[in-house]
TIVOKOL-488198 format. One record per residue (C-alpha): x, y, z; residue in one letter. Coordinates in steps of 0.5 Angstrom, whole numbers. Layout:
N
+-------+-------+-------+--------+
!     X !     Y !     Z ! residu !
+-------+-------+-------+--------+
!     X !     Y !     Z !      A !
...
+-------+-------+-------+--------+
This chain:
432
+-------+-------+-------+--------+
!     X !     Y !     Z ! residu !
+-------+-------+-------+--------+
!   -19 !    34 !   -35 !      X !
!   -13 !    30 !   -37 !      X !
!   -10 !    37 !   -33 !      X !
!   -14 !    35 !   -27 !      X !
!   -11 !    27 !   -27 !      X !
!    -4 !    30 !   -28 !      X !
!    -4 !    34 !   -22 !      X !
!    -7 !    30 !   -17 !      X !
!    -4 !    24 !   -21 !      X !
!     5 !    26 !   -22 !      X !
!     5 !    29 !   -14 !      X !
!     2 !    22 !   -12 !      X !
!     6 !    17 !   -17 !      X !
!    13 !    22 !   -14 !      X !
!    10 !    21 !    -7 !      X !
!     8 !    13 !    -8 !      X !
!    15 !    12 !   -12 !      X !
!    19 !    13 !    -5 !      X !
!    15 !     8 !    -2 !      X !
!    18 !     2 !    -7 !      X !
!    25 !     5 !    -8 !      X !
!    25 !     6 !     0 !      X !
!    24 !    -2 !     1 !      X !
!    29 !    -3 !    -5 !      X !
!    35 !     1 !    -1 !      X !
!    34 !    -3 !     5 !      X !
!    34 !   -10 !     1 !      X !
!    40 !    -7 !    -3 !      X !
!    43 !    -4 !     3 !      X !
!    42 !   -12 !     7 !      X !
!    44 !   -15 !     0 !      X !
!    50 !   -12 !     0 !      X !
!    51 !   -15 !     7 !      X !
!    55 !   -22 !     9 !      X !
!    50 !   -26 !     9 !      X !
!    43 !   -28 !     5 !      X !
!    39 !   -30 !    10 !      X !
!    39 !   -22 !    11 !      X !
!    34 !   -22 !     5 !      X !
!    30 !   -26 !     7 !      X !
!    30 !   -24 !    14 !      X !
!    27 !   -17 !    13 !      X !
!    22 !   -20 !     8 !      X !
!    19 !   -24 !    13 !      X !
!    19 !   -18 !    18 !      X !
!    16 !   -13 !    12 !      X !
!    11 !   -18 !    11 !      X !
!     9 !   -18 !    19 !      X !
!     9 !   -11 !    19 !      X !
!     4 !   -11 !    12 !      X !
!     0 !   -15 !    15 !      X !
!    -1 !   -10 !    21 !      X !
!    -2 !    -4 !    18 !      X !
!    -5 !    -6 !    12 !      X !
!   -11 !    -7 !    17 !      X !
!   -12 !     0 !    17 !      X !
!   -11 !     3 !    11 !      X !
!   -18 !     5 !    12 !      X !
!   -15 !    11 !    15 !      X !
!   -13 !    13 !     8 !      X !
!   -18 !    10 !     4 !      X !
!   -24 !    11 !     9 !      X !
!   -21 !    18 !    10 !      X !
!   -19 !    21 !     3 !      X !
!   -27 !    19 !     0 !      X !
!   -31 !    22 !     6 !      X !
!   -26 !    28 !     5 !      X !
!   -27 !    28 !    -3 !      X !
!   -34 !    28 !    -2 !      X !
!   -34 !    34 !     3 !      X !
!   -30 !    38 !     0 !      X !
!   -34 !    37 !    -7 !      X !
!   -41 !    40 !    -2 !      X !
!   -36 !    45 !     1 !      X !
!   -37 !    43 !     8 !      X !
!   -31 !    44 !    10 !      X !
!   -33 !    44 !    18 !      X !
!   -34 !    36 !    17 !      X !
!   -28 !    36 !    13 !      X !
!   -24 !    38 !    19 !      X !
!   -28 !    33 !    24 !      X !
!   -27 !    27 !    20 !      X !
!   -18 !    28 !    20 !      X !
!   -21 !    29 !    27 !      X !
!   -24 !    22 !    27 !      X !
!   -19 !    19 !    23 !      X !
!   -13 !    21 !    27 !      X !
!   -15 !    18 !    34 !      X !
!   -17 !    12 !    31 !      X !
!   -10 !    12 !    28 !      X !
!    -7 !    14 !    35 !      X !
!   -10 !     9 !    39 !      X !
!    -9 !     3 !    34 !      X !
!    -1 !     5 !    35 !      X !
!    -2 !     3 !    42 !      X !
!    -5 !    -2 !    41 !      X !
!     0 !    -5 !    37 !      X !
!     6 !    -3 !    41 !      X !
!     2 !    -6 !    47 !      X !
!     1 !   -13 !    44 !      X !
!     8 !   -13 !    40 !      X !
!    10 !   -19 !    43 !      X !
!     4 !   -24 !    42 !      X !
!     3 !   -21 !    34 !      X !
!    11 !   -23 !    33 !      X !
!    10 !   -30 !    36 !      X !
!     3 !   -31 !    32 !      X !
!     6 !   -30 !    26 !      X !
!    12 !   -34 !    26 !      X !
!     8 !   -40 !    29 !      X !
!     3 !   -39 !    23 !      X !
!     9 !   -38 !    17 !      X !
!    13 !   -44 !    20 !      X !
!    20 !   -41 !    17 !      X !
!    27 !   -43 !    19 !      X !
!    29 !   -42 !    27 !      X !
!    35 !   -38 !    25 !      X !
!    30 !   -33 !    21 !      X !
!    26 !   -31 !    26 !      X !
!    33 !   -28 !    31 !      X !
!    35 !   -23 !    25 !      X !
!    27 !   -21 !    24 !      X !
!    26 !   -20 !    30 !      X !
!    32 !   -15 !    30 !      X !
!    28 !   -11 !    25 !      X !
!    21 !   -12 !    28 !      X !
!    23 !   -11 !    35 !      X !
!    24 !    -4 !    33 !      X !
!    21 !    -1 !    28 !      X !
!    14 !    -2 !    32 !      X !
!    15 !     3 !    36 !      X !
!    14 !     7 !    30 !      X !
!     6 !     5 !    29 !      X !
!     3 !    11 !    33 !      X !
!     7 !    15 !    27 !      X !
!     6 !    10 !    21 !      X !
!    -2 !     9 !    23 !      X !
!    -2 !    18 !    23 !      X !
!     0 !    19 !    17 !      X !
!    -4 !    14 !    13 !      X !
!   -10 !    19 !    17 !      X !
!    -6 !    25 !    14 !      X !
!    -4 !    22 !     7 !      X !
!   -12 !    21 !     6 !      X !
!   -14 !    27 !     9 !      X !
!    -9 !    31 !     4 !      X !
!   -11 !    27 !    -3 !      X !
!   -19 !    28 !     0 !      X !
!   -18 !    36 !     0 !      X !
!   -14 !    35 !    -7 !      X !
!    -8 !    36 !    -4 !      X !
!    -3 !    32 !    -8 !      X !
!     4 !    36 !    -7 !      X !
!     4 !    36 !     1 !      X !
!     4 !    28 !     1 !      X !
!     8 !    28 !    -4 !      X !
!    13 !    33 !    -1 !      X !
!    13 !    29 !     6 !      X !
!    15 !    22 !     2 !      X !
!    21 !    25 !    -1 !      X !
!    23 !    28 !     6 !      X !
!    21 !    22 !    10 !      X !
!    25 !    18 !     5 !      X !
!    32 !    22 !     5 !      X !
!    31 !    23 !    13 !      X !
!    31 !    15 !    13 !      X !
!    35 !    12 !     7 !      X !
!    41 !    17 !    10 !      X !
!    40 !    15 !    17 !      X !
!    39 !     8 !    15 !      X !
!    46 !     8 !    12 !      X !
!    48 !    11 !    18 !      X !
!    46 !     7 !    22 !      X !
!    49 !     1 !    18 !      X !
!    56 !     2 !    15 !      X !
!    58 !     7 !    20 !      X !
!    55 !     4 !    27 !      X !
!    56 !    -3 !    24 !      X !
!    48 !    -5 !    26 !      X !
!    46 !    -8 !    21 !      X !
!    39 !   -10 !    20 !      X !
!    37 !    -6 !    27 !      X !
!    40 !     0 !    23 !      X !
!    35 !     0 !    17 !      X !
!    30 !    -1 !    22 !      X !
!    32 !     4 !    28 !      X !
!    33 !     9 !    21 !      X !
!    26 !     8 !    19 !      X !
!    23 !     9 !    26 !      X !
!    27 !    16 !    26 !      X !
!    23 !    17 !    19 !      X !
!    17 !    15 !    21 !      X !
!    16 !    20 !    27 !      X !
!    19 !    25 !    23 !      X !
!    14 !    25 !    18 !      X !
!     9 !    25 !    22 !      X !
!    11 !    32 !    25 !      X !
!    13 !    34 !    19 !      X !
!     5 !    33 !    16 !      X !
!     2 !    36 !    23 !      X !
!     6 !    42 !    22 !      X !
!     4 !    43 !    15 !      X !
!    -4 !    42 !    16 !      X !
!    -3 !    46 !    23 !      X !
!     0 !    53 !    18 !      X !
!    -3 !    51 !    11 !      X !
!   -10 !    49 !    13 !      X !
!   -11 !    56 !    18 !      X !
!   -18 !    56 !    15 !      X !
!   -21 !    49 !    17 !      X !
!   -18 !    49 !    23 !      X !
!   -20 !    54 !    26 !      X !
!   -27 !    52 !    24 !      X !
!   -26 !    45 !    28 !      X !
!   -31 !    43 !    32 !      X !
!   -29 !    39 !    37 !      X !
!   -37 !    38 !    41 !      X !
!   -39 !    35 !    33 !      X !
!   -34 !    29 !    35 !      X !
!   -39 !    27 !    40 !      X !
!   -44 !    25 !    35 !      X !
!   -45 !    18 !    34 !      X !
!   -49 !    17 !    28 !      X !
!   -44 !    21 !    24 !      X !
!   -40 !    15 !    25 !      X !
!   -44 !     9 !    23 !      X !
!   -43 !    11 !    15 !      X !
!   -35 !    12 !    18 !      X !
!   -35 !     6 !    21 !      X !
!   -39 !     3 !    15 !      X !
!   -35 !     4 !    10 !      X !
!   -28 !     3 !    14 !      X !
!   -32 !    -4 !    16 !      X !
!   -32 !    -7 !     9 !      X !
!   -25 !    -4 !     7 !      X !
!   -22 !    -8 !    13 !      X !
!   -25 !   -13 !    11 !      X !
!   -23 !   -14 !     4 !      X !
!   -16 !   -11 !     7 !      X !
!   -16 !   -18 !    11 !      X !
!   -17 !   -21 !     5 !      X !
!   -12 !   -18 !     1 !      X !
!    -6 !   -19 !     8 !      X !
!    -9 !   -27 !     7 !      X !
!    -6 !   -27 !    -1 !      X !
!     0 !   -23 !     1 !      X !
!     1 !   -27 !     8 !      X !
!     0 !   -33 !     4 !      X !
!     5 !   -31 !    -1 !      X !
!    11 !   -31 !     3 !      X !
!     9 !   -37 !     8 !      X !
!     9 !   -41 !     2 !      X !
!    16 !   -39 !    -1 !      X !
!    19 !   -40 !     7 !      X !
!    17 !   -47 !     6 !      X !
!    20 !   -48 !     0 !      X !
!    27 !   -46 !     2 !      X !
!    31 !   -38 !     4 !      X !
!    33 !   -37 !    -3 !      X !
!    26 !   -38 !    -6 !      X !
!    23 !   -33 !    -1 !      X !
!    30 !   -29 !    -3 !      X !
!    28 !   -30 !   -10 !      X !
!    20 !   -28 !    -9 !      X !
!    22 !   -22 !    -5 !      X !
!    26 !   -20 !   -10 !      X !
!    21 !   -21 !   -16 !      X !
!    15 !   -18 !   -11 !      X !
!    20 !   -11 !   -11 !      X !
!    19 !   -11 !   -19 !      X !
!    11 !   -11 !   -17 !      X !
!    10 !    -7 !   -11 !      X !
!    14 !    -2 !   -16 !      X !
!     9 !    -2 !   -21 !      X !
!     3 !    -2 !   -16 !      X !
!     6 !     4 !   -13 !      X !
!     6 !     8 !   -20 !      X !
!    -1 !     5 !   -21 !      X !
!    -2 !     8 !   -15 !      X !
!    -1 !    15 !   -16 !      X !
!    -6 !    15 !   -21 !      X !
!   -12 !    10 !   -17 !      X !
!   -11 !    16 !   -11 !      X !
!   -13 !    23 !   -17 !      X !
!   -19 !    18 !   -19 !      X !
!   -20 !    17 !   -11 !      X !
!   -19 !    25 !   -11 !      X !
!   -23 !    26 !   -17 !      X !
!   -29 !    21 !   -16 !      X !
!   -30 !    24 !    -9 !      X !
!   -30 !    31 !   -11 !      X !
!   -35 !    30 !   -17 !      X !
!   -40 !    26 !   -14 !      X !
!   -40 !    31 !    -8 !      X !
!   -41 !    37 !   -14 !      X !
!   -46 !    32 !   -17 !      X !
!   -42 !    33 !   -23 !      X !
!   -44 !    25 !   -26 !      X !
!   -42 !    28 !   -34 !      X !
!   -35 !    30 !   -31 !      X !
!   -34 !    23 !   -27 !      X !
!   -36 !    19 !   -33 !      X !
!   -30 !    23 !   -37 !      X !
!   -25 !    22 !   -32 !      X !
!   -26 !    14 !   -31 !      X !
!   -25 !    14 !   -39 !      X !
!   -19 !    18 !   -38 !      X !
!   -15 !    15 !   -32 !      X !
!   -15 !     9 !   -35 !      X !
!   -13 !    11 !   -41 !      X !
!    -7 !    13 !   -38 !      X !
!    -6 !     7 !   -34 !      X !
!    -5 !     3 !   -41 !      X !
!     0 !     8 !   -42 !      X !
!     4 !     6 !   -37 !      X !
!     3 !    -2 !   -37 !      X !
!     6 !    -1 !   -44 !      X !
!    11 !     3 !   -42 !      X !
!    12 !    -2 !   -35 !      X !
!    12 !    -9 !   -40 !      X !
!    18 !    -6 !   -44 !      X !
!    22 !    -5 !   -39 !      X !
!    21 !   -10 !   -35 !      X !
!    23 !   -14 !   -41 !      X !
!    29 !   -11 !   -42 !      X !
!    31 !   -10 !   -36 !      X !
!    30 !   -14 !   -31 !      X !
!    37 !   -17 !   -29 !      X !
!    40 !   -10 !   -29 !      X !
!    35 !    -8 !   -24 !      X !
!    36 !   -15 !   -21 !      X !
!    43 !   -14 !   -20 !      X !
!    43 !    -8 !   -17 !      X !
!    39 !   -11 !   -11 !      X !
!    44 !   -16 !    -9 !      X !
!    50 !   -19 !   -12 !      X !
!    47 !   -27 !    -9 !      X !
!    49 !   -30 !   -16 !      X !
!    44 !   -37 !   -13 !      X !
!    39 !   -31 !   -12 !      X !
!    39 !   -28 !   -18 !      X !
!    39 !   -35 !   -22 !      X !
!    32 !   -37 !   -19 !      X !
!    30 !   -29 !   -20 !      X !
!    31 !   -31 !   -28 !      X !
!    27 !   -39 !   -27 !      X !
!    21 !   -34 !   -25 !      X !
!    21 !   -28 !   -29 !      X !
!    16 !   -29 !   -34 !      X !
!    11 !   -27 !   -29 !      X !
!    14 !   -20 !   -27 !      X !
!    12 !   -19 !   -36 !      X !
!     5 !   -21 !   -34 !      X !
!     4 !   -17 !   -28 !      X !
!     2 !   -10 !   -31 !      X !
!    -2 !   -13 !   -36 !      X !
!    -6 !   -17 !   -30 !      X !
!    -6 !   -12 !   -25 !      X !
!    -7 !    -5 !   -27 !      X !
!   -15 !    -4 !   -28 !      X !
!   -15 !    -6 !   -21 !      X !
!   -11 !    -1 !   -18 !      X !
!   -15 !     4 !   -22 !      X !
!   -22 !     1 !   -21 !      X !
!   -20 !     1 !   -12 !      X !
!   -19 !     8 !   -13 !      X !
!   -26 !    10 !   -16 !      X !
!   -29 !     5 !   -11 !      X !
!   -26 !     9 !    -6 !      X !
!   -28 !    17 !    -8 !      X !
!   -36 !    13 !    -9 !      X !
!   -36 !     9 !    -2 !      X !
!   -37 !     3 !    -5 !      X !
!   -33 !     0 !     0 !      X !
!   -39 !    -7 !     0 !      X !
!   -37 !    -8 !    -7 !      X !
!   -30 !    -8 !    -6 !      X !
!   -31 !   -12 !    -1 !      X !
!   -35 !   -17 !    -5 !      X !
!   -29 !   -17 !   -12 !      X !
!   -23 !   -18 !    -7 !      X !
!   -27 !   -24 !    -3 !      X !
!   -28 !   -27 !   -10 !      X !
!   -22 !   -26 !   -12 !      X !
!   -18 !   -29 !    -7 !      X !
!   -22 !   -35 !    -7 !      X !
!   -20 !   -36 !   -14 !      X !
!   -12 !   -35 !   -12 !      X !
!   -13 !   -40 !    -7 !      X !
!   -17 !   -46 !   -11 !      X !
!   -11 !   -44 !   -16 !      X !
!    -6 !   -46 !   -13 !      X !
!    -7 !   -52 !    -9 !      X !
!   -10 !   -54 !   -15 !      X !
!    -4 !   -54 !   -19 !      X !
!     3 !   -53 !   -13 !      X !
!     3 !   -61 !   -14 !      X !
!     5 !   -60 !   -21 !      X !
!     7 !   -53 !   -21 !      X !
!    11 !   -52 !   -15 !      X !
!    13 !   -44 !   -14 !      X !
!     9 !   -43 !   -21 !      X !
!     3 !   -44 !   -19 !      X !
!     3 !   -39 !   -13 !      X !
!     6 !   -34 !   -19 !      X !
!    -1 !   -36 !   -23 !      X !
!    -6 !   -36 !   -17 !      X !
!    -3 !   -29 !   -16 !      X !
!    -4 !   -27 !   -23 !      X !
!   -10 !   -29 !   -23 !      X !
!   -13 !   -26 !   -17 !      X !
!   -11 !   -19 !   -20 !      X !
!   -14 !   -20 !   -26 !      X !
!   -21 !   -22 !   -23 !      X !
!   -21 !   -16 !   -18 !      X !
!   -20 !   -12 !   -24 !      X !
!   -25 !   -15 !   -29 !      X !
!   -31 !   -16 !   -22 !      X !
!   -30 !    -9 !   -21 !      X !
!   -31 !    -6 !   -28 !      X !
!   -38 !   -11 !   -28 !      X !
!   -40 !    -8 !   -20 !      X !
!   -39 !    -1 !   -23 !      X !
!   -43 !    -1 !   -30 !      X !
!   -49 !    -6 !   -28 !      X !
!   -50 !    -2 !   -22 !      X !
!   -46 !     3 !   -17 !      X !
!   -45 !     9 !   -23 !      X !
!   -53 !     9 !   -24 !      X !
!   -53 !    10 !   -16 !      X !
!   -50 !    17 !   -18 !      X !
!   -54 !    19 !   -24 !      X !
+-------+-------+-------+--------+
């Protein structure tokens, strides 16, 4: 079994890695620039852009257990429907999202309220990097698809190209043609597009078998989309919940002045690294859960879960040693903004916290996803973004920035601690 973990998990931590280091190439690309204001600018513009295509990780999420469960009955047929199904929902969010770009951006800067000057540099990135949605929002169908037929090492082979194609033109585009932020973003637009050709020539040679088995007439059957749309309903609700945390987060450290967004941004880095290395794992749990249940191999599910979250604690150990240690070293490496970096060290307590806090829930969301308990996942994230926000109105009077790392510590942990009571008081003896 830890053979099975491990070969789904290193491919997926390898592909989830590049995603983190990427972020962190473009913030240390516009660190390195003249001006501060660039860091906080191409974080307000991350976060739109989250906020957009977090809404439609279903497409990974939804399409990964449904294919997992597939393949685990051997129904390869409805495992090349349902890429099918995910990918022309993919294709028409992409145009819509290109299509109403400019009321998304001003309704976001409305709600965010930042500095008039941030939003003429956010609006360099965002004004290009947009049109790469139709090709970001592909590759969350493919990406699923992949993990659901226990595929790890072509999702990974795809971020490590996509990574190279982007960090490289990015550079290019920056220090050689002098564009600035519109040079990271017009890099990643490149990356993005190439990446999702890149993924449907793989699936068109590697996966022969399933697509001559496609079957475009099963398409037009509605019921087969209700349990599809279902469990993508509850996942873009609990998506919203997470956007509405996230998007808070960054609105909240605007008000409190460029360099403490700056800081914020910086220190989030430290967290969405771990995130994606926690990942890696909760994706073999998705992968591993589905296939089990699909085989009505219970014995095997119950074994995997006490093993994947063994690992995990490995890997927390492993991450709050060397945040501790080595934190400013990597904080350097960002920037060279000496007042940033000072503010980064008032706060960097909490980064130490994070792995404890926050790794049960990333596994527990990868379980959920291969069993299509997306109600119950849905349920945890509402408690616990509530438990984020009484937090911190409570405290922000007394605490200041403290308070929003506090209510953000606490909402990780109560999504984990909430997801481990649904799972064993009721959703495993629904499978056994």
């Amino acid at each position: 079994m830890n053979r099975a973990i491990l070969r789904l998990a290193i491919p997926n931590i390898i592909s989830n890695i590049t995603v983190p280091l990427l972020s962190m190439v473009d913030m240390a690309i516009v660190g390195h620039l003249d001006k501060e204001i660039f860091i906080s600018a191409i974080a307000i513009a991350v976060i739109i852009f989250n906020f957009m295509y977090w809404s439609f990780s279903f497409l990974r999420m939804g399409t990964s257990g449904f294919t997992a469960q597939a393949y685990g009955a051997k129904d390869m047929g409805e495992s090349g429907v349902i890429l099918l199904r995910s990918l022309s929902i993919a294709l028409l969010g992409g145009i819509l999202i290109v299509a109403f770009q400019y009321p998304i951006f001003e309704i976001f800067f409305r709600v965010v309220n930042a500095e008039p000057q941030l939003k003429i540099y956010a609006a360099d990135y965002f004004y290009i990097y947009v049109w790469a949605a139709p090709a970001v929002l592909g590759m969350y169908a493919f990406a699923g698809w992949f993990v659901g037929m226990q595929d790890a090492r072509t999702p990974m082979m795809i971020a490590i190209a996509v990574n190279i194609i982007n960090i490289s033109m990015s550079l290019l585009f920056v220090y050689v043609l002098k564009m600035e932020l519109k040079g990271v973003a017009l890099g990643s637009t490149v990356a993005q597009f190439s990446g999702f050709l890149i993924s449907f020539l793989i699936w068109f040679y590697k996966y022969k078998n399933i697509r001559v088995l496609l079957d475009f007439n099963r398409l037009k059957d509605r019921k087969a989309y209700i349990p599809f749309f279902r469990v993508n309903a509850d996942i873009f609700i609990r998506t919203l919940l997470l956007i509405a945390v996230t998007t808070f987060f960054t609105s909240v450290s605007a008000r409190m002045g460029a360099l403490v967004l700056a800081a914020n941004a910086l220190l989030m880095q430290l967290f969405t690294l771990f995130s994606y290395i926690m990942d890696g794992f909760a994706y073999a749990a998705e992968a591993l859960t589905g296939r089990f249940i699909g085989a009505k191999q219970f014995f095997k599910l119950n074994r995997m879960i006490k093993l994947i979250f063994l690992w995990g604690g490995c890997f927390v150990l492993l991450f709050t040693i060397g945040y501790a240690l080595f934190t400013s070293s990597i904080l350097g490496l960002l920037t060279d903004k000496a007042d940033v970096i000072a503010i980064c060290e008032q706060y960097r307590i909490w980064i130490l916290i994070i792995p404890v806090a926050g790794f049960s829930a990333f596994l527990w969301d990868g379980i959920f996803i291969g069993a299509t308990a997306s109600r119950q996942m849905r349920n945890s994230m509402l408690v616990a973004a509530f438990c984020f926000f009484l937090i911190y109105f409570l405290l922000v009077p007394t605490l200041g920035n403290n308070a929003l790392w506090l209510a953000f510590i606490v909402y990780l942990s109560m999504r984990g601690i909430i997801q481990a009571v649904l799972y064993y008081s009721k959703i495993r003896y629904t499978f056994t």
